[in-house]
LUMVEXDO-369261 format. One record per residue (C-alpha): x, y, z; residue in three letters. Coordinates in steps of 0.02 Angstrom, whole numbers, plus 50000, padded with zeros to 5 digits. Example, Ala and Ser with C-alpha at 12.3 -4.5 7.8 and 13.67 -1.06 7.14 Angstrom:
// residues 2
506154977550390ALA;506844994750357SER;
This chain:
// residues 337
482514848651547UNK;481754857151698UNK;480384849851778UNK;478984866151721UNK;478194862151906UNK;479524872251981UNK;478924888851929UNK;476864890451940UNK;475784902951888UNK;476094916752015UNK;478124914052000UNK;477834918751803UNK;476664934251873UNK;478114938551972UNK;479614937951888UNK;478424947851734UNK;478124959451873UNK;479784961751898UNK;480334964351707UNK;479244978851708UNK;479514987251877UNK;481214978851967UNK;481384992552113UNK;479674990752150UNK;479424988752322UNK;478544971952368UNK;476904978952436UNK;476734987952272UNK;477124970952190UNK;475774960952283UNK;474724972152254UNK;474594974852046UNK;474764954852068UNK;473584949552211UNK;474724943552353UNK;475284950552523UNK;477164960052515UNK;477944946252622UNK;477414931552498UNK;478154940952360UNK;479704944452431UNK;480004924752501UNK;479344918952290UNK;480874929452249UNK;482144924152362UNK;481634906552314UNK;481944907952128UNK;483254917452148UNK;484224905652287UNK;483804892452177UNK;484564901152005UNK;482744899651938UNK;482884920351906UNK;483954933151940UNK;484394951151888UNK;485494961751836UNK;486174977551786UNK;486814982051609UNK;487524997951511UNK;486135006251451UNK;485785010351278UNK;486565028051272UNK;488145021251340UNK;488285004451218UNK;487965016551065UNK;489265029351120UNK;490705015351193UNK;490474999751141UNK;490504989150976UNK;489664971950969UNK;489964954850852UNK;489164936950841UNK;490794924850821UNK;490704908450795UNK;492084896950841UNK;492474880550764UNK;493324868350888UNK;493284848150918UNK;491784844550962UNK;492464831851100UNK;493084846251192UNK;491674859051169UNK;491044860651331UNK;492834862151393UNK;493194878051269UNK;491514885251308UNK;491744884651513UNK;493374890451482UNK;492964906251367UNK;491434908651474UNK;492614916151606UNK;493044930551493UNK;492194945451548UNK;491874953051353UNK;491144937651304UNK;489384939951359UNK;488304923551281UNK;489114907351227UNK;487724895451141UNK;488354876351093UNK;487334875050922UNK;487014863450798UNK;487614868850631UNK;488944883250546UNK;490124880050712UNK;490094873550858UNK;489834888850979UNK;488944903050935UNK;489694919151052UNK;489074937151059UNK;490894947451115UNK;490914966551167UNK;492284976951173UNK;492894993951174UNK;492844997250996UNK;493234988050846UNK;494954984150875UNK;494774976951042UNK;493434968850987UNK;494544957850858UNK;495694955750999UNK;494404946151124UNK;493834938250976UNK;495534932950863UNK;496894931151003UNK;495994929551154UNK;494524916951115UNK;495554908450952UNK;497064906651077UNK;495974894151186UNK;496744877251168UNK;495574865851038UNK;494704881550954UNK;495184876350765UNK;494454893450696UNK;493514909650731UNK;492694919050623UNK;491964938250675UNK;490404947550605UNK;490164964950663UNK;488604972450731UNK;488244986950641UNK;486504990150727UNK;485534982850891UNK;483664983750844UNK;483174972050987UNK;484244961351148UNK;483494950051246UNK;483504960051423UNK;481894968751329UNK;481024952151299UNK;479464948551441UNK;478664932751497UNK;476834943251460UNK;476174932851597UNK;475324947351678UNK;473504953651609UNK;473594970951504UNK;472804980651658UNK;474124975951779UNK;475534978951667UNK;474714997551643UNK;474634996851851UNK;476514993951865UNK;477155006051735UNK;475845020551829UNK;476715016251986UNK;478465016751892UNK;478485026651739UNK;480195028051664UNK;481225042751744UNK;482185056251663UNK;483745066151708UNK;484635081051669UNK;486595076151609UNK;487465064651609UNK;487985055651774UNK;489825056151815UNK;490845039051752UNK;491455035751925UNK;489715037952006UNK;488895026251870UNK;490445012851918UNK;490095015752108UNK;488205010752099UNK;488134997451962UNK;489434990952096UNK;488204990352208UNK;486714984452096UNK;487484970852027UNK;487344963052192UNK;485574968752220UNK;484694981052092UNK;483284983852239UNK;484464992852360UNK;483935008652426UNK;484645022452431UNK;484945018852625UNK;485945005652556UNK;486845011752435UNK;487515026552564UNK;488175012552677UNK;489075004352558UNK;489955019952474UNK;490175031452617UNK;488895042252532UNK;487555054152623UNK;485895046752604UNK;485225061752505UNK;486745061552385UNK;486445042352360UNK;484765045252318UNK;485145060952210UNK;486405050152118UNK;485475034552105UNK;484095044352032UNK;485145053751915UNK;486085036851826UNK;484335026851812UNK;483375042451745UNK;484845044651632UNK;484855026651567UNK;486625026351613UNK;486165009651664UNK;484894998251639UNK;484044983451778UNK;483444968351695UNK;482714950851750UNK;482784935151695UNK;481854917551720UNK;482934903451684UNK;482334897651483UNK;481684883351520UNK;480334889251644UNK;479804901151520UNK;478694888551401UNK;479874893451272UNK;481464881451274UNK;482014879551113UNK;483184897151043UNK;483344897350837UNK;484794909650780UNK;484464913750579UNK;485604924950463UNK;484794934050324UNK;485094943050184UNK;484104960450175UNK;484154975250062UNK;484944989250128UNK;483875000550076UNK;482534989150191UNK;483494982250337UNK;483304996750450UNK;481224994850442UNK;481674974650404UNK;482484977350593UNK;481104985350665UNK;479694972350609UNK;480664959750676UNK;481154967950834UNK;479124969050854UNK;478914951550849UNK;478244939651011UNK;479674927850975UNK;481054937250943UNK;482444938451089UNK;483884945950963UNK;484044953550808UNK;485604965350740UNK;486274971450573UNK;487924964050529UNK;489384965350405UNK;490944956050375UNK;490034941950255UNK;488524935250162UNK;487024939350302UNK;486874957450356UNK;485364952850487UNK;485524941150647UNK;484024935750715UNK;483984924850870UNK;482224919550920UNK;481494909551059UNK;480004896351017UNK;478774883451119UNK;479724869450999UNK;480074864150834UNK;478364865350785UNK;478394881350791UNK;479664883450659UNK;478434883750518UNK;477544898250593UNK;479134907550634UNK;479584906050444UNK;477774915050405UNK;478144930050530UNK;479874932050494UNK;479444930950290UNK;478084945350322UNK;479324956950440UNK;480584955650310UNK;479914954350131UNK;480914953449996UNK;482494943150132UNK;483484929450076UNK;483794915450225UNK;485564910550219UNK;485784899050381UNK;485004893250538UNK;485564883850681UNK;484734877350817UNK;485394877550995UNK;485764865851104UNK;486504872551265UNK;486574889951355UNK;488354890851442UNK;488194911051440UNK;486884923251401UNK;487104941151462UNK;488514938451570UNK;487804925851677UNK;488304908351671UNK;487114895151674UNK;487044876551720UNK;486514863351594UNK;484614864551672UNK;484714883151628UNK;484894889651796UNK;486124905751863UNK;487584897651943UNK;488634913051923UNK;489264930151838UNK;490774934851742UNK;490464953051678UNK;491334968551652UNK;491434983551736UNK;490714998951623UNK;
């Protein structure tokens, strides 16, 4: 595991910093969190060089509800050859998280897609065609309460976080941004969701007041959406728990809520296609903390039946980016929405 002396104190600060205000500028940063503009900026390039953190930039809400259908698949292969089958599907751009786990199958995949059917198709023909994958088996998302690009390290006090969101309250827009225009600039994002608008320009040919006018009209649309990451095991929370459920319906939509509100949740989604109809992937300090999950989780959801849980033992995936065995960024396969 990661030695924890790699990130300190102010490198959680940061990256929290971040979460909550990524276009910040760094003198803004340093100053909600107490260091000159030029420190901040080298702390980043350090963790990010490093694959410590990084961010990036995702559909945002609007656009998943409206284009895109979700499921949690879990494929059964040899387990000789599971971290062969997991680097391998790891390159396919609708696959977005691929977790080696310990129990129901032997990787644990969230898949996106362009509706339902393409969704079986990554999932049945393109994932069960890998060579050693014995079995697949697909449950449908049917509602995202929570994903883990909203989950923060909360390593900054309550009055700074209040500073940051002052200095960067969330933006709004008139429309809808053109498709092409949303393309063009998560193009440029996903190499670096701080350029400016200067930057952006240069790179697209664009007139510095159109790139800002654009840039300002697909973030204040949520058109897309900037998120950062530290890598898990820097967090103080290493160990990720997935449990299925079974809820009431006539209770899973609140059930969904309470548990979306919870400090250790990093996932949770409705489902259909078998016995659980609620997904809940949460991130803990170890497996002592397992007992006390069970309590919050039993109070969120009432009257729930738990009907499996698996622990998990490696991150090859999560959110596009793939990660080394320490955890760290040491690439990104994604697709282009």
């Amino acid at each position: 595991m990661m030695d924890r002396m790699l990130v300190d104190e102010t490198d959680l600060i940061l990256v929290n910093a971040l979460q909550l205000a990524p276009r910040a500028s760094w003198a803004e940063i340093g100053a909600v969190i107490g260091i000159d503009a030029g420190r901040a900026a080298r702390r980043w390039r350090r963790l990010h060089t490093s694959g410590l953190a990084w961010a990036t930039v995702v559909p945002g809400d609007e656009h998943v509800r409206a284009h895109l259908s979700g499921a949690a698949v879990e494929v059964h292969c040899a387990t000789h050859a599971i971290d062969r089958i997991a680097q391998e599907i790891a390159q396919n751009p609708w696959v977005l998280s691929i977790e080696k786990v310990t129990h129901r199958c032997e990787l644990l995949l969230e898949v996106i897609g362009l509706g339902l059917d393409h969704v079986g198709r990554i999932a049945l023909h393109e994932v069960g065609a890998v060579a050693g994958v014995e079995h697949v088996r697909v449950d449908v998302a049917t509602e995202l309460f929570v994903e883990g690009g909203t989950w923060r390290l909360d390593a900054l006090s309550p009055g700074q976080q209040q500073r940051l969101r002052r200095l960067h309250p969330p933006r709004t827009a008139a429309g809808t941004p053109r498709g092409d225009v949303t393309l063009q600039i998560a193009s440029v994002l996903r190499d670096d969701i701080r350029a400016t608008a200067v930057d952006i320009a240069q790179r697209l040919d664009w007139s510095e007041s159109s790139a800002r006018r654009r840039l300002d009209q697909v973030l204040g649309s949520q058109a897309l959406r900037l998120r950062v990451d530290l890598a898990q095991p820097a967090t103080g929370f290493p160990l990720t728990v997935t449990s299925w459920f079974r809820v009431p319906a006539r209770t899973l939509a609140q059930a969904g809520a309470n548990v979306a509100a919870l400090r250790s949740t990093r996932v949770c989604a409705g489902l259909t296609g078998g016995a659980a109809n609620l997904l809940i992937g949460s991130w803990l300090r170890g497996p002592q903390d397992v007992p006390v999950l069970d309590v919050d989780l039993a109070a969120a959801l009432g009257d729930a039946t738990l009907i499996d849980r698996t622990v998990t033992v490696r991150t090859f995936k999560r959110a596009a980016r793939l990660l080394a065995e320490d955890g760290t960024a040491q690439g990104l396969v994604s697709v282009d929405l």
